[in-house]
VEXLUMFI-490772 format. One record per atom (N, C-alpha, C): chain; atom name; x, y, z. Coordinates in nm, 2 decimals, always signed. Example, Ala and Ser with C-alpha at 12.3 -4.5 7.8 and 13.67 -1.06 7.14 Angstrom:
2
+-----+------+--------+--------+--------+
! mol ! atom !   east !  north !     up !
+-----+------+--------+--------+--------+
!   A !    N !  +1.32 !  -0.57 !  +0.78 !
!   A !   CA !  +1.23 !  -0.45 !  +0.78 !
!   A !    C !  +1.32 !  -0.33 !  +0.78 !
!   A !    N !  +1.28 !  -0.22 !  +0.71 !
!   A !   CA !  +1.37 !  -0.11 !  +0.71 !
!   A !    C !  +1.29 !  +0.00 !  +0.79 !
+-----+------+--------+--------+--------+
END
This chain:
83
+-----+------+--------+--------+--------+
! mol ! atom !   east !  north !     up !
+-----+------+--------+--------+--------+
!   A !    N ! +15.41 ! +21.06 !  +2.97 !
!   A !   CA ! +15.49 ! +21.10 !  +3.08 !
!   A !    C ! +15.47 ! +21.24 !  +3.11 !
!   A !    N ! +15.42 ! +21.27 !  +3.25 !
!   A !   CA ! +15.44 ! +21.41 !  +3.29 !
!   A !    C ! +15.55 ! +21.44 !  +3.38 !
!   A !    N ! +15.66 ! +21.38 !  +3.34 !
!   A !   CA ! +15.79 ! +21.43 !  +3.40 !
!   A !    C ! +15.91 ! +21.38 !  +3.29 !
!   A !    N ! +16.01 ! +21.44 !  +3.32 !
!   A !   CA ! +16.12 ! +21.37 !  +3.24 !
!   A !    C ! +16.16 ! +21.25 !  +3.27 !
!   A !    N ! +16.13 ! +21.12 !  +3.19 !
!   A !   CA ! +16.17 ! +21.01 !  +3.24 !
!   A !    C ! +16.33 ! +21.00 !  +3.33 !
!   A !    N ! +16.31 ! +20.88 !  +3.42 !
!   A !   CA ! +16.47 ! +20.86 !  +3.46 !
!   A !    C ! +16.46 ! +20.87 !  +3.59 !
!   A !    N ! +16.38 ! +20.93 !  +3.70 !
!   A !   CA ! +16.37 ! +20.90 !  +3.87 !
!   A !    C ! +16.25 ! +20.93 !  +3.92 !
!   A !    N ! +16.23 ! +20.91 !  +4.04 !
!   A !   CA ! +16.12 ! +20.97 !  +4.11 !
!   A !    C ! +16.17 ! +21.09 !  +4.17 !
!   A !    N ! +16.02 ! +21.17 !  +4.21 !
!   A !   CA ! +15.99 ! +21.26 !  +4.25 !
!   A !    C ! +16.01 ! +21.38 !  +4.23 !
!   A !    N ! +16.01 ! +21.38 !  +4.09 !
!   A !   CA ! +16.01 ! +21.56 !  +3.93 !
!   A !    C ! +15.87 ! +21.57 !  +3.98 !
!   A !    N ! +15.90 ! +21.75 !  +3.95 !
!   A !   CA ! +15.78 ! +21.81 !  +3.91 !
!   A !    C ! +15.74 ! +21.81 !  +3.84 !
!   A !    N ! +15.56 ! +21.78 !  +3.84 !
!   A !   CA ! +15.43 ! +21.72 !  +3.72 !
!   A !    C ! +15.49 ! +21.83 !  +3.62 !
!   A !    N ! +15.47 ! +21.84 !  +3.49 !
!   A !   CA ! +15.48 ! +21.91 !  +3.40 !
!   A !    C ! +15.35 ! +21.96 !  +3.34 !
!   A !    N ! +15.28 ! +22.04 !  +3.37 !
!   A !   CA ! +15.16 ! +22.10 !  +3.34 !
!   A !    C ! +15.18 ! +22.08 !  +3.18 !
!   A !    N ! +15.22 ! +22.13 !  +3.13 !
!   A !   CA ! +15.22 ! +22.13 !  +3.00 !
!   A !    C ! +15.22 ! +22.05 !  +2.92 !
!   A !    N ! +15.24 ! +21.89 !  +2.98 !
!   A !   CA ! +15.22 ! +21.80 !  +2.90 !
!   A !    C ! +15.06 ! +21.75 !  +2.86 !
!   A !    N ! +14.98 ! +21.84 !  +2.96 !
!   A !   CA ! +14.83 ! +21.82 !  +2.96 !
!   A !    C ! +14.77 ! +21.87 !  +2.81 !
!   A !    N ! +14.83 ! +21.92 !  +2.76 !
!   A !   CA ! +14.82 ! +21.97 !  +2.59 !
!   A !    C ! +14.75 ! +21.82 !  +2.51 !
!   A !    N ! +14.91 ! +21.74 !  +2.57 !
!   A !   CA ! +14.90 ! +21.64 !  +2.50 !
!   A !    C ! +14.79 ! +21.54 !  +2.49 !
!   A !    N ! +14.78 ! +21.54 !  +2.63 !
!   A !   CA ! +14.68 ! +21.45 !  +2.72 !
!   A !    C ! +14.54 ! +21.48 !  +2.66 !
!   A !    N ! +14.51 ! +21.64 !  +2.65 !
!   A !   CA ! +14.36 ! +21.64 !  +2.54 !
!   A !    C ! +14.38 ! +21.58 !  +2.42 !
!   A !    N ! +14.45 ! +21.59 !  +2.39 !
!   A !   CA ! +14.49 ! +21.59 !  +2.22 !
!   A !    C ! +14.44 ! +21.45 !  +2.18 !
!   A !    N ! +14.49 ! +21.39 !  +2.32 !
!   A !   CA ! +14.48 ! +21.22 !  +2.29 !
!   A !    C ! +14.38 ! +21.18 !  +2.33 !
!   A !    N ! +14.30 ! +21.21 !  +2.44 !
!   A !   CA ! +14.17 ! +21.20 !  +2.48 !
!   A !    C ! +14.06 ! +21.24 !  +2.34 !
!   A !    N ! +14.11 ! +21.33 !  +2.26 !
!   A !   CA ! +13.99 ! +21.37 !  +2.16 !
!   A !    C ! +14.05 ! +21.27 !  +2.03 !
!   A !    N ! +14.13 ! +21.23 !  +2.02 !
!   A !   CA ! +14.18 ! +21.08 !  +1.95 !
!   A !    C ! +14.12 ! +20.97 !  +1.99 !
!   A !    N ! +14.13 ! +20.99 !  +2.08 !
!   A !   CA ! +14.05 ! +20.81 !  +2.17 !
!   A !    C ! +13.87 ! +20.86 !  +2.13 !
!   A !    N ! +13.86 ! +20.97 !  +2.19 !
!   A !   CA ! +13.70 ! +20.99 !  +2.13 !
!   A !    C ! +13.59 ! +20.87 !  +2.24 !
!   A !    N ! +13.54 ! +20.81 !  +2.20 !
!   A !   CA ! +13.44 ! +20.71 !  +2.32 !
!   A !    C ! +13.52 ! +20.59 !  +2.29 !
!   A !    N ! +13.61 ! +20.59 !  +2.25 !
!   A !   CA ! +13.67 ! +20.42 !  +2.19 !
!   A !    C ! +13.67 ! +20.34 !  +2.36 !
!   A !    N ! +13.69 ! +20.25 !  +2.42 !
!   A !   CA ! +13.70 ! +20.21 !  +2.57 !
!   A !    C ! +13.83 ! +20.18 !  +2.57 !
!   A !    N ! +13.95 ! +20.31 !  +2.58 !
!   A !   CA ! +14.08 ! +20.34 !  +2.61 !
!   A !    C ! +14.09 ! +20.40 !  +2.73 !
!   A !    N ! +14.20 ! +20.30 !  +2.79 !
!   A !   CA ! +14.23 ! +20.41 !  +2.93 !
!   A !    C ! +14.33 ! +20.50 !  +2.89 !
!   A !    N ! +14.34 ! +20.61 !  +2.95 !
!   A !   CA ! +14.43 ! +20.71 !  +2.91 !
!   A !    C ! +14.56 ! +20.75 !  +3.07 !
!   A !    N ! +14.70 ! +20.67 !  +3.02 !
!   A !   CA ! +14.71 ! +20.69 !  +3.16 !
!   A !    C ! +14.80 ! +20.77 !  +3.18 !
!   A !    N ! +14.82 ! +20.85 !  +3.31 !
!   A !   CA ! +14.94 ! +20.90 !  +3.27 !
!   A !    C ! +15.03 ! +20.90 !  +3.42 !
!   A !    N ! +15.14 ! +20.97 !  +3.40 !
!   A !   CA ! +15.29 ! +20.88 !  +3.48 !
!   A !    C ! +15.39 ! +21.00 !  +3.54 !
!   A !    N ! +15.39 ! +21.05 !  +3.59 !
!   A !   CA ! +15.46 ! +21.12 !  +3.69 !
!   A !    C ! +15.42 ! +21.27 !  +3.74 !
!   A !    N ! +15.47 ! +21.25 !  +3.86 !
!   A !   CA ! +15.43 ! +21.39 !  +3.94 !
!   A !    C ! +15.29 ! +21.40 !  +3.97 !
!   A !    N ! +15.26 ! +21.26 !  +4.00 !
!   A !   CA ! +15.06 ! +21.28 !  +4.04 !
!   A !    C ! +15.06 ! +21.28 !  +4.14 !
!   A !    N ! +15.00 ! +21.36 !  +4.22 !
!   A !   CA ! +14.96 ! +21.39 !  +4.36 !
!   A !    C ! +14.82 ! +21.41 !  +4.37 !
!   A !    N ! +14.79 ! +21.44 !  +4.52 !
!   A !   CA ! +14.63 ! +21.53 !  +4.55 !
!   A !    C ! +14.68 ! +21.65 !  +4.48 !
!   A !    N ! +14.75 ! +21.68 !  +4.46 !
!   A !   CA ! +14.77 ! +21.88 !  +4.39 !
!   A !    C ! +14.79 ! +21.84 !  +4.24 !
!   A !    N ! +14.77 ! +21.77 !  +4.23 !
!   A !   CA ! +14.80 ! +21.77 !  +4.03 !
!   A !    C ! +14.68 ! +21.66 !  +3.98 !
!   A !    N ! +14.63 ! +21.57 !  +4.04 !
!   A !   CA ! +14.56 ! +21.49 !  +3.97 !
!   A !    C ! +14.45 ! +21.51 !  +3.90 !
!   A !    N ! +14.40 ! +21.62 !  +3.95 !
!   A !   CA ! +14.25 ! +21.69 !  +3.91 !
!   A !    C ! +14.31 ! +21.77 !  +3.78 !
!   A !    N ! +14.45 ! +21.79 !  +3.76 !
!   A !   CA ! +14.48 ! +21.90 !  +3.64 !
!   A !    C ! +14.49 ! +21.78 !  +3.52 !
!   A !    N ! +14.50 ! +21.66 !  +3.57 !
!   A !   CA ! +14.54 ! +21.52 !  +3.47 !
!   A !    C ! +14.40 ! +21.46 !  +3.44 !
!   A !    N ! +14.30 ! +21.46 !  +3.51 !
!   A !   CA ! +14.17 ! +21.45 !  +3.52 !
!   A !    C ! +14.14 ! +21.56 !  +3.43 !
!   A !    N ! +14.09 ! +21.71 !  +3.42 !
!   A !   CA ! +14.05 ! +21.79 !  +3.35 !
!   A !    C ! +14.11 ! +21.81 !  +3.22 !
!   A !    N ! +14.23 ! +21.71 !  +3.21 !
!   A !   CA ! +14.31 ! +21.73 !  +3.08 !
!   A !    C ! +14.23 ! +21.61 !  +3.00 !
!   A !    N ! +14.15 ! +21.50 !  +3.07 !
!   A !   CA ! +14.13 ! +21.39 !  +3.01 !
!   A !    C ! +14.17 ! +21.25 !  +3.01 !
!   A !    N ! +14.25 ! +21.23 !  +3.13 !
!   A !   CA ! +14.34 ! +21.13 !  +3.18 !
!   A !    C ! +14.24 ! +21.05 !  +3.25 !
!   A !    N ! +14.23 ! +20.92 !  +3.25 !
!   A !   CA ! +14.16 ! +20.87 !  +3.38 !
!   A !    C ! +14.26 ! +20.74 !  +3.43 !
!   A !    N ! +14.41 ! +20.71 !  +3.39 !
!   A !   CA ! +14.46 ! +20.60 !  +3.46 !
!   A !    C ! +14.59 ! +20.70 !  +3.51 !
!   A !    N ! +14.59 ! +20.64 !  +3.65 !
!   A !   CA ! +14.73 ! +20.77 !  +3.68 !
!   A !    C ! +14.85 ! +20.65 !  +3.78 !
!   A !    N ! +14.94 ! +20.67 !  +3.73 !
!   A !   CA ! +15.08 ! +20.64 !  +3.81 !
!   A !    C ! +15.10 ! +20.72 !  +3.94 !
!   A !    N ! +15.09 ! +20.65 !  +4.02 !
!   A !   CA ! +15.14 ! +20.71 !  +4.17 !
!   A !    C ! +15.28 ! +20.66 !  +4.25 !
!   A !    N ! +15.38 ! +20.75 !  +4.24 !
!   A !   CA ! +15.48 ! +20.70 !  +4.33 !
!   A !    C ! +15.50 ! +20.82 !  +4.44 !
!   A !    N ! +15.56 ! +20.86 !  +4.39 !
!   A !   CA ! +15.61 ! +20.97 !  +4.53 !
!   A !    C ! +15.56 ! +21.01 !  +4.64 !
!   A !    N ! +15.42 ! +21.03 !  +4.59 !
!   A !   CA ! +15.31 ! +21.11 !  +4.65 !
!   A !    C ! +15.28 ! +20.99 !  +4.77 !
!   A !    N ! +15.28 ! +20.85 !  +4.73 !
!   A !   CA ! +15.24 ! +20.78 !  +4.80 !
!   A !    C ! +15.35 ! +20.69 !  +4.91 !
!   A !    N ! +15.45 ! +20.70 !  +4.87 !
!   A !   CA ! +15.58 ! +20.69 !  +4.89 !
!   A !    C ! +15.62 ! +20.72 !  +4.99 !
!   A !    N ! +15.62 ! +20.89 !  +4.97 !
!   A !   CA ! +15.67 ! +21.00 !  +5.08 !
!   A !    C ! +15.58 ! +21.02 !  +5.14 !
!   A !    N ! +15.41 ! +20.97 !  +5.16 !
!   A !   CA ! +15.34 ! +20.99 !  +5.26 !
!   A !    C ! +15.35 ! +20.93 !  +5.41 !
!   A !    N ! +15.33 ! +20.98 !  +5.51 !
!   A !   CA ! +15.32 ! +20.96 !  +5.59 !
!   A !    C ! +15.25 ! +20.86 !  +5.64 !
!   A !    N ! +15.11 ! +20.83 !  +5.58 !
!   A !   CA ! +15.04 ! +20.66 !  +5.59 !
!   A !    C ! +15.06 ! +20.66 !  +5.43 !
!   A !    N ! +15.11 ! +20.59 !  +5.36 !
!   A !   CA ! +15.11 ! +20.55 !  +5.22 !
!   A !    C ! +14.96 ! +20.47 !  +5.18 !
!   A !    N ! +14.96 ! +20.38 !  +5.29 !
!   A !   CA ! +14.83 ! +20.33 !  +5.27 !
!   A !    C ! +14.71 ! +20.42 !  +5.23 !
!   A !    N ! +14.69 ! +20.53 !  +5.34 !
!   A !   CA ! +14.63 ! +20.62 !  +5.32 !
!   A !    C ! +14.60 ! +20.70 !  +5.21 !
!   A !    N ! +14.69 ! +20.73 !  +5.16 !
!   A !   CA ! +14.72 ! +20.82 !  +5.04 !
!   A !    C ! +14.70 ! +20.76 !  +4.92 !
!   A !    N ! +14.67 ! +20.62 !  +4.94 !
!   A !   CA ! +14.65 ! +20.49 !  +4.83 !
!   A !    C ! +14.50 ! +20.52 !  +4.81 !
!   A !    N ! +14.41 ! +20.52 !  +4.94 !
!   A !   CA ! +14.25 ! +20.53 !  +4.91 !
!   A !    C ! +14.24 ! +20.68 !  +4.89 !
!   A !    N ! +14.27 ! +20.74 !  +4.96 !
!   A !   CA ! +14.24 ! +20.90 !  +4.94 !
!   A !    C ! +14.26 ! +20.97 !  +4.81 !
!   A !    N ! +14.37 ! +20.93 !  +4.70 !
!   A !   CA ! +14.39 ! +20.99 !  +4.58 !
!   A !    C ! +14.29 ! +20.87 !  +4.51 !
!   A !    N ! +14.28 ! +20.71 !  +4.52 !
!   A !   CA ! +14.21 ! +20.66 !  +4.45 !
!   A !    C ! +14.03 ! +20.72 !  +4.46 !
!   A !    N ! +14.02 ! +20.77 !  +4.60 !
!   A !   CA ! +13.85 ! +20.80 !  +4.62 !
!   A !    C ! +13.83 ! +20.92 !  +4.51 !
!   A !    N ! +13.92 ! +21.03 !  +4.54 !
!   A !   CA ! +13.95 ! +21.19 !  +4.45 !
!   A !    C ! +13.93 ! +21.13 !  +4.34 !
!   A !    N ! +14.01 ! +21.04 !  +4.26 !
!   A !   CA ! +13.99 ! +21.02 !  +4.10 !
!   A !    C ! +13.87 ! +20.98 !  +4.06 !
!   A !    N ! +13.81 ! +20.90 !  +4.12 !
!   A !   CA ! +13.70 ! +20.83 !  +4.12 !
!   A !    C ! +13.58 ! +20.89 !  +4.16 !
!   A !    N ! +13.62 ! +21.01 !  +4.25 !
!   A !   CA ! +13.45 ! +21.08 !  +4.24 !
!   A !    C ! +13.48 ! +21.18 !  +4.10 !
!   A !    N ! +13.59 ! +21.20 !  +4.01 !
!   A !   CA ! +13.60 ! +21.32 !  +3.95 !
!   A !    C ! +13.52 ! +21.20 !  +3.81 !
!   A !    N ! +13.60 ! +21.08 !  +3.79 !
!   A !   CA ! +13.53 ! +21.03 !  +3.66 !
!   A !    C ! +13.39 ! +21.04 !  +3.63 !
+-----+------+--------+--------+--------+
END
């Protein structure tokens, strides 16, 4: 979790990205997805990507967009050219 469980639409918690290496260098090449769950946006997904993340929870961001649809391919294209 990169927010405090219990609603939508908390601020990502950068600092949970500690963890997120920690566990990416635990997993090692094993074929684990690593996912992780709140506050992902276009402004944060690349910080969850560079932490080691590659499965991400999207609510708000997609939610509160204006085409949600949109925001559905657009953050999936962004993750997907970063892996």
């Amino acid at each position: 979790m990169t927010v405090e469980p219990g609603f939508g639409g908390q601020k990502f918690m950068e600092n949970m990205m500690v963890k997120v290496r920690r566990t990416r260098e635990i997993i090692g090449d094993r074929p684990i997805w690593l996912q992780v769950d709140g506050g992902i946006s276009m402004n944060t997904i690349e910080i969850a990507l560079d932490a080691g993340a590659d499965t991400f929870v999207v609510g708000s961001a997609v939610f509160n967009a204006t085409d949600p649809a949109q925001m559905v391919v657009d953050i999936r294209k962004f993750a997907t050219s970063k892996l």
